[in-house]
C-alpha positions in Angstrom: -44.2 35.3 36.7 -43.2 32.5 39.4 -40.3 31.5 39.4 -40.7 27.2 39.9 -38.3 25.7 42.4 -36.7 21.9 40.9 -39.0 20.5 44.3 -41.2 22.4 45.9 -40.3 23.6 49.3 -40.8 22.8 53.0 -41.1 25.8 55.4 -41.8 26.5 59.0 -43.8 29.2 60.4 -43.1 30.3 63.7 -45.8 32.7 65.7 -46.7 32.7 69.4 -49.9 34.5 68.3 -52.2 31.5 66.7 -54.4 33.7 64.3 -50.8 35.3 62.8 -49.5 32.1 62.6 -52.9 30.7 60.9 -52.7 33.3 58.5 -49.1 32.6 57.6 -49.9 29.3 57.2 -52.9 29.6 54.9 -51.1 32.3 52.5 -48.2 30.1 51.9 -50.1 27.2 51.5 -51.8 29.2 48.8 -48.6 29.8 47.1 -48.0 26.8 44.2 -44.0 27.1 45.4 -45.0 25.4 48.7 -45.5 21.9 49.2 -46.0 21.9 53.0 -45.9 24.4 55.9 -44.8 23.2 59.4 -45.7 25.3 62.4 -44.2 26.8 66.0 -45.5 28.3 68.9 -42.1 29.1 70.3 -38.2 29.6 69.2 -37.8 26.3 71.5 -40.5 24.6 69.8 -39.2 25.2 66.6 -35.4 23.8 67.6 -37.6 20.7 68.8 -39.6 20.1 64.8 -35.9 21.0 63.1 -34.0 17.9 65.1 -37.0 15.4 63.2 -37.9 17.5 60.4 -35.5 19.1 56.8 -37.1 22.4 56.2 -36.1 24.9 53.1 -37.0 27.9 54.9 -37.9 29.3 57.9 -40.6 32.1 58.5 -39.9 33.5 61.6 -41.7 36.3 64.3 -39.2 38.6 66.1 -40.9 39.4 69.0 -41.2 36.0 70.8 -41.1 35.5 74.5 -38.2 32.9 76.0 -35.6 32.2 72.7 -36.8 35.7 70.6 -36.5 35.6 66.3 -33.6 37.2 66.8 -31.9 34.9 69.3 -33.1 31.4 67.2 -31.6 33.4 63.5 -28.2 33.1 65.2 -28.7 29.5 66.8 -29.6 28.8 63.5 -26.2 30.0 62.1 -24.5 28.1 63.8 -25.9 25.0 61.8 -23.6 23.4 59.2 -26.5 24.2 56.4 -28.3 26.8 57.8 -32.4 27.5 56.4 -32.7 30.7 55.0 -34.5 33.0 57.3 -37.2 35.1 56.3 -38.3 37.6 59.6 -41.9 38.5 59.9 -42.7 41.2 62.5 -45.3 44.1 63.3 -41.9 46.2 63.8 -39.6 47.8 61.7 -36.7 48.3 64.1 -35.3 45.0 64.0 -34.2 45.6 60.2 -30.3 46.4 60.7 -30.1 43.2 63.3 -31.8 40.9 60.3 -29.6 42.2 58.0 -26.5 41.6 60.0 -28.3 38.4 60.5 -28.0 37.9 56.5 -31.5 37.2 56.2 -33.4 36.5 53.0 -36.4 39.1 53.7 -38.3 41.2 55.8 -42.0 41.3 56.0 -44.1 43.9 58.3 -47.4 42.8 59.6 -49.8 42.7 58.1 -48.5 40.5 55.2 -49.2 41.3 52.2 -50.2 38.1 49.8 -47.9 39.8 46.4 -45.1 40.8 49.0 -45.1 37.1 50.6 -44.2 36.1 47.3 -41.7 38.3 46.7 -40.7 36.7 49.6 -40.7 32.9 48.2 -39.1 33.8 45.2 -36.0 35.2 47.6 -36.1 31.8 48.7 -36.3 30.1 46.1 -32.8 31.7 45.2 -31.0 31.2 48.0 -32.1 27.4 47.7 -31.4 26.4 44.2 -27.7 27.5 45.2 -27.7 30.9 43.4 -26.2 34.0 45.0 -28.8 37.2 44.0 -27.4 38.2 40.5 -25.8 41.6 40.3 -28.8 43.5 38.9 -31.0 42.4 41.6 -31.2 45.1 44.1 -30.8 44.7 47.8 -32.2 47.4 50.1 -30.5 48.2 53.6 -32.2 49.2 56.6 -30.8 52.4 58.3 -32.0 54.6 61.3 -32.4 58.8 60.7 -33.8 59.9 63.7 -35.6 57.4 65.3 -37.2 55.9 62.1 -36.2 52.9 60.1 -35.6 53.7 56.1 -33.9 51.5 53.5 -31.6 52.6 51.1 -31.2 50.7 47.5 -28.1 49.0 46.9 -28.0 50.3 43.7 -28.4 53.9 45.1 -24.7 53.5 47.0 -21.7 55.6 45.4 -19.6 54.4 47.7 -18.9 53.1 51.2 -16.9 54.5 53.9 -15.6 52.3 57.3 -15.8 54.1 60.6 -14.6 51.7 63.0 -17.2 48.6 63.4 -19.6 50.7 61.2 -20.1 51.6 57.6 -21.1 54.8 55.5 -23.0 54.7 53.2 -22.9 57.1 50.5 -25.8 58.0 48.1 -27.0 60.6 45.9 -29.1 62.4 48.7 -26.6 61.8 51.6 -25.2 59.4 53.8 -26.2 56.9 56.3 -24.1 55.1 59.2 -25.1 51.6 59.9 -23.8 48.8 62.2 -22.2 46.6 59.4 -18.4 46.4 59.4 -17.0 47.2 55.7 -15.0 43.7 55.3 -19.0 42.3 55.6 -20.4 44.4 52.9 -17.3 43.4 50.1 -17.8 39.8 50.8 -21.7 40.6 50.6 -21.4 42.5 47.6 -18.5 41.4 45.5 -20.6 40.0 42.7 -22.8 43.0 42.5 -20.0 46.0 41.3 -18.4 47.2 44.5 -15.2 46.5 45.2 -12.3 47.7 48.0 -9.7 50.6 46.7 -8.1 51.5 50.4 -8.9 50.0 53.6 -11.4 51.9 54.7 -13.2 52.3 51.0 -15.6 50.4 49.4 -16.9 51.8 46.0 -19.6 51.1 43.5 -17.6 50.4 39.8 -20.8 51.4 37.7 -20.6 54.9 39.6 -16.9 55.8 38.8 -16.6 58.6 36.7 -12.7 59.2 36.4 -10.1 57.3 36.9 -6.9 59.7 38.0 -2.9 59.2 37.7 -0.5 61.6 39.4 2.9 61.5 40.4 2.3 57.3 40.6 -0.8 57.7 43.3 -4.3 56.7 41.4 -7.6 58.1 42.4 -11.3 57.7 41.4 -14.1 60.9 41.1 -17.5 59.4 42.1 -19.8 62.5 41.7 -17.0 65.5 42.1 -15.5 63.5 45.4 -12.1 62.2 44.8 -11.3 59.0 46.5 -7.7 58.3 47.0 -6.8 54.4 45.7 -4.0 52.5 47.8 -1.3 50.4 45.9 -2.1 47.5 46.7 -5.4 47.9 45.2 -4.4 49.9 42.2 -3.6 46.9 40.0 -7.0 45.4 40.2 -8.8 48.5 39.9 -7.6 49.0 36.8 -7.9 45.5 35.5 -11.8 45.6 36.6 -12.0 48.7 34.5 -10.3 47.4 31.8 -12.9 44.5 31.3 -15.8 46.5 32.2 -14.8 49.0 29.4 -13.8 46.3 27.2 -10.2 48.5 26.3 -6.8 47.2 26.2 -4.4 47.7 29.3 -2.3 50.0 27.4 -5.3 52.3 26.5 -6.3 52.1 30.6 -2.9 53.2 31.2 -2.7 56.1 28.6 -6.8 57.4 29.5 -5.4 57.2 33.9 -2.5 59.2 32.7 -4.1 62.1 30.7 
């Protein structure tokens, strides 16, 4: 099912290559979201339609020669109301830069008509003014060897920092990617993760113990203890508490068994 903006939206498409930009244009124009689709040859160009034109979203090729995707996302960010950005690209290897570049999607050439509206409806979100509920997955680009694979949100356990990069950890291992951690709380507050130590970012829904001893608290996330720091013990607990729906006194009594 679509899901109907309150107006229907303005984008731009930018492509050097006419026939991708062509087909860009004729599939969104095909989409009943869309009210009208402005076009780009060039990064430049496109700085030169948004100083006349309001857009709702912005379509936009990586590979671009002069300004690149890339380099107009984070001219872009600099505005006080920024479009969302959705990249478009015949390469995968520019995922963990869009990402970083908090972009709405990701689409590989060729486009796929039911993936470009997966695409709209992303969006569509991000401009009627809602932040993606928590039980709407995100998926994160990471590099193993050369190749670009993305990882679930909802697949992370928990989240280790290492310096101006993040681990994640999932079921079937772990992943280091260019994000700092204090990026990925802010990103993910409303979806279930939330900071216990400086350098630990955990997923709530994947806690499986919550540990007492001697007045230092820890969590078990799959048989790996994570130490919690005081500051953060407080509102660990009260998360817990509400997520459980118990009292604080029967928190305090199940930490301290």
């Amino acid at each position: 099912m679509l899901l109907m903006t309150s107006h229907p939206l303005r984008v731009l498409v930018v492509d050097d290559e006419v026939p991708a930009l062509e087909e860009m244009t004729f599939l969104l124009g095909r989409d009943q979201r869309i009210a009208e689709v402005l076009t780009a040859g060039s990064g430049a160009e496109a700085l030169r339609v948004l100083e006349d034109e309001h857009v709702d979203a912005i379509f936009l090729d990586v590979a671009m020669p002069g300004l690149s995707g890339l380099d107009l996302a984070r001219v872009l960010a600099r505005f006080r109301s920024p479009p969302p950005v959705v990249f478009v690209t015949a390469h995968d290897d520019h995922a963990v830069d869009a990402f970083e570049l908090h972009a709405v999607d990701y689409l590989l050439k060729p486009v796929r008509e039911e993936r470009l509206a997966e695409a709209v409806r992303r969006v569509v979100r991000a401009t009627t003014g809602g932040e993606e509920p928590s039980d709407e997955d995100e998926t994160i680009a990471v590099e193993l060897g050369g190749v670009t694979r993305f990882v679930s949100r909802s697949h992370i356990r928990y989240v280790e920092a290492q310096g101006d990069y993040a681990r994640l950890h999932t079921d079937e291992g772990s992943h280091l990617v260019r994000i700092p951690l204090s990026t990925l709380e802010e990103r993910w507050k409303n979806a279930g993760f939330l900071r216990i130590h400086r350098s630990l970012l955990v997923s709530i829904d994947h806690i499986d113990e919550l540990r007492s001893d001697h007045g230092r608290t820890s969590v078990v996330i799959e048989g790996t203890t994570l130490q919690v720091a005081r500051r953060h013990t407080r509102h660990l607990r009260d998360v817990l508490v509400r997520q459980a729906g118990l009292s604080p006194g029967s928190a305090e009594r199940g930490a301290g068994a």
